[in-house]
Residue, then its C-alpha position, 0 to 999 in steps of 0.5 A: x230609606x232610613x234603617x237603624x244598625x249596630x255592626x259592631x257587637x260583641x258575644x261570650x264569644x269574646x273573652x271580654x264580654x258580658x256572659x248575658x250576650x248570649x246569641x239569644x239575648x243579643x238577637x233579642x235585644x236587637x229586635x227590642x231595640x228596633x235594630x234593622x241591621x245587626x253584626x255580632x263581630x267577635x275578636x278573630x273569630x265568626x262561630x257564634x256569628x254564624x250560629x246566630x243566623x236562622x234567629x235573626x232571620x226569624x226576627x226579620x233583623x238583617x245579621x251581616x256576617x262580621x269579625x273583628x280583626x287585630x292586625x299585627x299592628x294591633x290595630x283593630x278592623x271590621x271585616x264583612x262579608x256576602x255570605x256566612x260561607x265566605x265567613x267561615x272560610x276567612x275566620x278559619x284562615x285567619x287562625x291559622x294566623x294567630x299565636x296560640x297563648x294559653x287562655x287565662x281565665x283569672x283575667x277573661x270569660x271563658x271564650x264561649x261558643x253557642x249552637x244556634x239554639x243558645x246551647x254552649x258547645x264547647x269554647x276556643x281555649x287559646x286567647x282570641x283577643x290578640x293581634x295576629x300576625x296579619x298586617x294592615x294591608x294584607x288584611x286589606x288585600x285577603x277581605x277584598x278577594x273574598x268580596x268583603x269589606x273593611x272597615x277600619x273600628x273605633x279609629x278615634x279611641x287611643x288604643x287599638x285604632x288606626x289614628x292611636x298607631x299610626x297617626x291618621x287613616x292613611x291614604x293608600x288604605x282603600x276603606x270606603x268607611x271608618x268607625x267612630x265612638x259616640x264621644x269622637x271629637x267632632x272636629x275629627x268627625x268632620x274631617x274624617x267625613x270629608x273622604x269617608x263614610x262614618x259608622x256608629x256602632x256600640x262595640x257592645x260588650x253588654x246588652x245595656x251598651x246595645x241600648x244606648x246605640x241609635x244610628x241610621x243609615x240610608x239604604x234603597x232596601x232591607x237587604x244584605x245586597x243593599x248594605x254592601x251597594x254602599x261600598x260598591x259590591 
């Protein structure tokens, strides 16, 4: 079966992101658009991802729980995981791993943090969207013990990507899928689906972005466990 999915999504959360893409609007906007699968991935941190699961269960949208990583290279991977408890452990790691630059609100939103009922709880005064201090493959390395997936994002954009820093996806990085742009090159496209698996997703940043999005995968079932069945898990 063929399900429809946006595994890349940005909430206020990130700093660069639109103040409508509250947790409510984002899950809202899901259902609308018909979205079966749906992952919020916030740049180096999971809290609204987190808080945006008992919605999403009421909904019936299938929420995997993501981040988005900056590797020390600044390149940026998709990271998923079984479970929101597995989530929240690597994410609290993972900013024991960050440098702690002051936030600079005149250039960024403030970096939101919502309960599960949209309520604004606070915010993470330190600037998440940075590269932290942890490199490709140990990233690669922590997200595999913990069960999870990494998926390299946007590989085909110039900044931030695998390709853009390093020049290719390279072998010995043991990714089962890459992340592409709707404008990618379809030659590359081509290639890159020789060896992996391709994703489109809106790294929405507005909710109008989440619109534009319609990409489908092909699932035995609408479940989380089918999901990482496609990356041998």
């Amino acid at each position: 079966m063929k399900f429809k999915y946006d595994l890349h999504v940005h909430s206020v959360l990130s700093g660069c992101a639109s103040r409508e893409n509250t947790i409510h609007n984002i899950l809202n906007m899901a259902k609308l658009c018909d979205i079966d699968f749906l992952a919020i991935t916030d740049h180096n941190a999971g809290l609204n991802a987190i808080a945006a699961r008992p919605l999403a269960e009421r909904l019936g949208i299938v929420l995997v729980p993501g981040v988005e990583v900056a590797t020390s290279e600044d390149i940026h991977v998709l990271c998923y995981f079984k479970s929101f408890d597995v989530l929240g452990v690597f994410c609290s790691e993972l900013y024991d791993h960050m440098y702690k630059m002051p936030f600079n609100t005149k250039l960024y939103y403030t970096q939101t943090v919502l309960d599960s009922d949209d309520n604004d709880i606070g915010c993470v005064r330190s600037f998440l969207g940075i590269a932290t201090d942890v490199d490709l493959y140990t990233l690669e390395a922590v997200v595999e013990e913990k069960g999870g997936v990494v998926i390299p994002a946007h590989v085909d954009k110039d900044a931030n990507s695998m390709i853009a820093t390093l020049g290719c996806v390279p072998e010995d990085f043991r990714c089962k899928a890459v992340e592409v742009t709707k404008f990618c090159d379809e030659k590359l496209r081509r290639k890159l689906g020789e060896k992996y698996m391709i994703f489109t997703n809106s790294d929405a940043h507005t909710l109008e972005a989440m619109v534009l999005n319609d990409n489908r995968m092909e699932l035995r079932e609408k479940s989380l466990e089918a999901f990482f069945e496609l990356f041998g898990k």
